[in-house]
N, C-alpha and C positions, 0 to 999 in steps of 0.2 A: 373684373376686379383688378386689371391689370394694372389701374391710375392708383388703387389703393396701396397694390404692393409698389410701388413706387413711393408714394408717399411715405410709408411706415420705412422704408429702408433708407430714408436720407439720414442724415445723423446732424444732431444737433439743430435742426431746422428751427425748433422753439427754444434756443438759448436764450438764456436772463436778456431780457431787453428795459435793462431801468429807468436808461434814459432815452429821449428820442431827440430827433432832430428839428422838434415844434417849439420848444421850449424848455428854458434852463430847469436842471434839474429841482422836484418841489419834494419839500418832508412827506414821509409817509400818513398817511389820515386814519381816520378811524372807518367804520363802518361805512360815513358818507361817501370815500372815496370809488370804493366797488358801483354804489350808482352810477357815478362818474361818468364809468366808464358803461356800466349798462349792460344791454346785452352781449357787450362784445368782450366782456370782461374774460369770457372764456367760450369758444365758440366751434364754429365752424371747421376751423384749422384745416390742416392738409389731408380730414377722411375722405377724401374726395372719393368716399363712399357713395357719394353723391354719386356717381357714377359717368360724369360729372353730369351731366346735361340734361339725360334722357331716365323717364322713370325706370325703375327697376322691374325687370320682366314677371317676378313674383305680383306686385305691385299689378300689377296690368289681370293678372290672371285672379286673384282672390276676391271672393267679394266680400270687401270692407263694410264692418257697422257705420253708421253716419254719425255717431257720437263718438268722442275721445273717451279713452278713459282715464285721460287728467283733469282736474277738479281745481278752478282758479279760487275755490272759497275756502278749498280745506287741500290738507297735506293727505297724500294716497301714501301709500308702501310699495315699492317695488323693486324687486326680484332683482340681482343684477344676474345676467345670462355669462358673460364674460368681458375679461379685461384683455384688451390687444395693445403692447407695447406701443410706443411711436416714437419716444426719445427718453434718454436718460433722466430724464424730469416728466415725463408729460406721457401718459397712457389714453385708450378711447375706454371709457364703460358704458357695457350697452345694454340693456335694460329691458325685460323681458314683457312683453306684451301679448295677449291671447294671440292668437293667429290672424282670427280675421278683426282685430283694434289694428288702427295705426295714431300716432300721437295726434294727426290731422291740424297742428301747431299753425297757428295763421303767421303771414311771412313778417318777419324782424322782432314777432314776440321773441320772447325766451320764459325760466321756470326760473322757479325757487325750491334751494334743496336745504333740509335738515336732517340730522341722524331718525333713524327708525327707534332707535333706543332714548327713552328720555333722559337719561341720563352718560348718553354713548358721546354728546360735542357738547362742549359747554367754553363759557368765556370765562376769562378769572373772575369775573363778578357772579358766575352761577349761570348766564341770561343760556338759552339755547342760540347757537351760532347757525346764521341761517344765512345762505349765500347763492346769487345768480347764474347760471349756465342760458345757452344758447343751444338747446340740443341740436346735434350736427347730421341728424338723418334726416332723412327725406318726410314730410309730413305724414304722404301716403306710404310709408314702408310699413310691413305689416310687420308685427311681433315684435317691433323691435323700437326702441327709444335711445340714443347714443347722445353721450356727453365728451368730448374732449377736455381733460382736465390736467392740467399742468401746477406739480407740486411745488411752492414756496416754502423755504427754510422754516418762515415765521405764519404760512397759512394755515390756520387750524382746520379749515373745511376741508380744504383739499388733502393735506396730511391724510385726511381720518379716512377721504373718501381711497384713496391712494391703500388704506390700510384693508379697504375693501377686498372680500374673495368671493367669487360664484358661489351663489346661494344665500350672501347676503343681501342687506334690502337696508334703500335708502328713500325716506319721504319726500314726495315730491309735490309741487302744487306751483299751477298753472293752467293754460296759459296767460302772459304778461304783456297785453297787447305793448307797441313801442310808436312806431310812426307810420300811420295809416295809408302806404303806398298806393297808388291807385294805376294803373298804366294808362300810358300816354297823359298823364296830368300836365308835365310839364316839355316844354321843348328843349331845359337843358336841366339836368342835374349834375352837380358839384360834387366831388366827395374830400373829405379832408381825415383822412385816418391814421391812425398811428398804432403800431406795434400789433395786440391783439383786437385791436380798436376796427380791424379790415371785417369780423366776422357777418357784424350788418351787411356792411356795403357787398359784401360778398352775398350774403343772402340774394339782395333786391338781382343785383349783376346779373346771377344766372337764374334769376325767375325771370325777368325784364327783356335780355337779350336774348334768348331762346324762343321769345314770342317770335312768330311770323308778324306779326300785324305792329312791332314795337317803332317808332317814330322817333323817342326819347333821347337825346344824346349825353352819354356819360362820361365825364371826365374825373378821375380819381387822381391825388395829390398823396402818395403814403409814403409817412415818415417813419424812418428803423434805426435804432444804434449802428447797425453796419451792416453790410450786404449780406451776411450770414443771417441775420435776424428778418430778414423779410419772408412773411408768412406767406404761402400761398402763389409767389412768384411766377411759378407753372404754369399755374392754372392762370394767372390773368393773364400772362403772358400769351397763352392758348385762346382766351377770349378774344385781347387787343386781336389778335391774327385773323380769327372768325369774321368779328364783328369790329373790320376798321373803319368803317360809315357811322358806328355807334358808341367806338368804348376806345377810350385813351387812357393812358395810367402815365403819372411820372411817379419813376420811387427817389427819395432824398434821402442819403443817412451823412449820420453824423461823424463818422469817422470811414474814412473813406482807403480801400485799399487798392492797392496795385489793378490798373485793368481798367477801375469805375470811373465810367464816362458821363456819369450823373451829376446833380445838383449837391452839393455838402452844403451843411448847416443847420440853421434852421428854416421853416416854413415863413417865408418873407413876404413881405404885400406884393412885392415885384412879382413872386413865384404866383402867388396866387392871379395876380390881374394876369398873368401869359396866359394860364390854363384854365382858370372858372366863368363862367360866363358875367357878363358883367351887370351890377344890379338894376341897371337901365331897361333890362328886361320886363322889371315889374313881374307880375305871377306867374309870367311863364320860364321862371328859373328856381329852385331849392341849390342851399347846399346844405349837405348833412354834414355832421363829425362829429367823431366817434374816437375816444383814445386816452389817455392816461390823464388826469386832472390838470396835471399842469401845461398840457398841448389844451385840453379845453377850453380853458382860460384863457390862454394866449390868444387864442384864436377866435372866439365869441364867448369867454364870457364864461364863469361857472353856472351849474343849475343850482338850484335851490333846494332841490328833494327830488326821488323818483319821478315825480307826477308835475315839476313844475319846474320852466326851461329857464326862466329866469332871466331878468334882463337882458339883450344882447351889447355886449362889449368887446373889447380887443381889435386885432386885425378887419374884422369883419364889418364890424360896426363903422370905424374908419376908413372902410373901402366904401362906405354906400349902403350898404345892406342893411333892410329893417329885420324886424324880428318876424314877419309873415314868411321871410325869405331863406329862415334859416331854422334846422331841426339839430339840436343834440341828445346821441342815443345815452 
């Protein structure tokens, strides 16, 4: 747990990042924007509970039921076990599961959380406030279901969830399949992320890289307000090191301080044709992106709803790329 305690003791690691370096700043949205951004809206982050790589020695020894006990058709109730600090905005809730369940989450979904109380989150018009997470534990971890949840001034979910104490209980329902990864499908995959937008690409990363048998080569493009705001740094930094026949990251932020030998600005056609493979590949390249609406945009294109990717537009489009070519979570 020694990457964990490291993780929880950096400070400030998830500061306000409202704006990125993909795209000028966009008004805040309603409800649609949270899709936007998908499963990565709140994710992953630095529990690098994960441990990071290798299953959990628990995990190896129990023997798991073959069913979840999360329920994609209806909202469950569950326990929270406890809250671990991680920054002055931003705690892990983890969430208590029989011993031998583990969430068994297939990779890049995520859930959908409401209060337990029908009258405990509601919107000013009455509606129940129902909002996305990316649980951050391991599929097979036993007993256990973890949320990284970072509190907004103006977020009512997270507010409430934030207002949470051991022994309360929060409904959950899932899971939310996202983008059907397959290994070795392709011989390059692209990543385009921004802010908390890395928790996908972060998922596939260390399922994918980890494999002995993996072929795949991944190149990531993550955009941050400023080098304090890049999530997860560490850790990919630790992959790129691992796996340099397989995994490349550039980070780009927008304001750029003393030291940074990186990219400033925004995410540019030029940036992208150095580092993504190029659409000449035809099916043997995806690029994913994943990140604040107005980088989405920018860069291929809004979705449409949950379930529909939506035309592709932006940079993306105008590099070449069709829509077979390209996933937004």
């Amino acid at each position: 747990m020694s990457i964990l305690r490291t993780s929880f003791a950096r400070s400030g690691l998830l500061a306000s990042a409202r704006r990125y370096s993909s795209a000028p700043t966009q008004a805040k949205g309603s409800n649609l924007g949270f899709y936007l951004i998908g499963a990565g809206a709140a994710g992953l982050g630095a529990y690098a509970y994960l441990n990071s790589l290798n299953p959990t020695p628990t995990a190896q020894t129990v023997k798991l039921k073959e069913t979840s006990p999360l329920d994609p058709t209806k909202f469950v109730d569950f326990e929270l076990k406890r809250v671990d600090p991680y920054s002055h905005n931003t705690a892990v809730f983890t969430f208590k599961l029989n011993d031998d369940e583990a969430s068994l989450l297939p990779l890049t979904s995520f859930v959908v959380v409401k209060s337990s109380d029908p009258e405990g989150l509601k919107d000013a018009k009455g509606n129940p406030v129902i909002r996305p997470y990316t649980p951050i534990s391991r599929s097979d971890t036993p007993g256990e279901l973890a949320l990284l949840v970072k509190k907004y001034e103006n977020g009512l979910a997270s507010k409430y969830i934030h207002g949470l104490k051991p022994g309360d209980k929060l409904a959950i329902k899932g899971p939310i399949p996202k983008f059907p990864y397959k290994d070795n499908e392709f011989e390059e995959v692209g990543m385009i992320a921004g802010g908390t937008g890395i928790t996908p690409m972060y998922q596939i990363l260390i399922h994918a890289l980890t494999k002995p048998d993996n072929k795949t080569k991944f190149k990531l493009i993550f955009a941050n307000t400023s080098e304090k705001d890049i999530l997860l740094k560490e850790e990919l930094d630790a992959l790129k090191k691992k796996y340099p026949q397989t995994f490349d990251v550039v980070y780009i932020v927008g304001s750029a301080g003393p030291g940074w030998n990186g990219p400033v600005g925004y995410i540019t056609p030029e940036l992208i044709k150095q580092n993504i493979a190029p659409p000449s590949l035809g099916n043997k390249v995806k690029v994913l992106v994943c990140g604040p609406p107005g980088q989405v945009k920018a860069i291929s294109g809004q979705k449409l709803n949950p379930t529909d990717q939506g035309p592709l537009a932006g940079t993306l489009r105008d590099l070449g790329f069709d829509e077979t070519q390209v996933f937004k979570f």
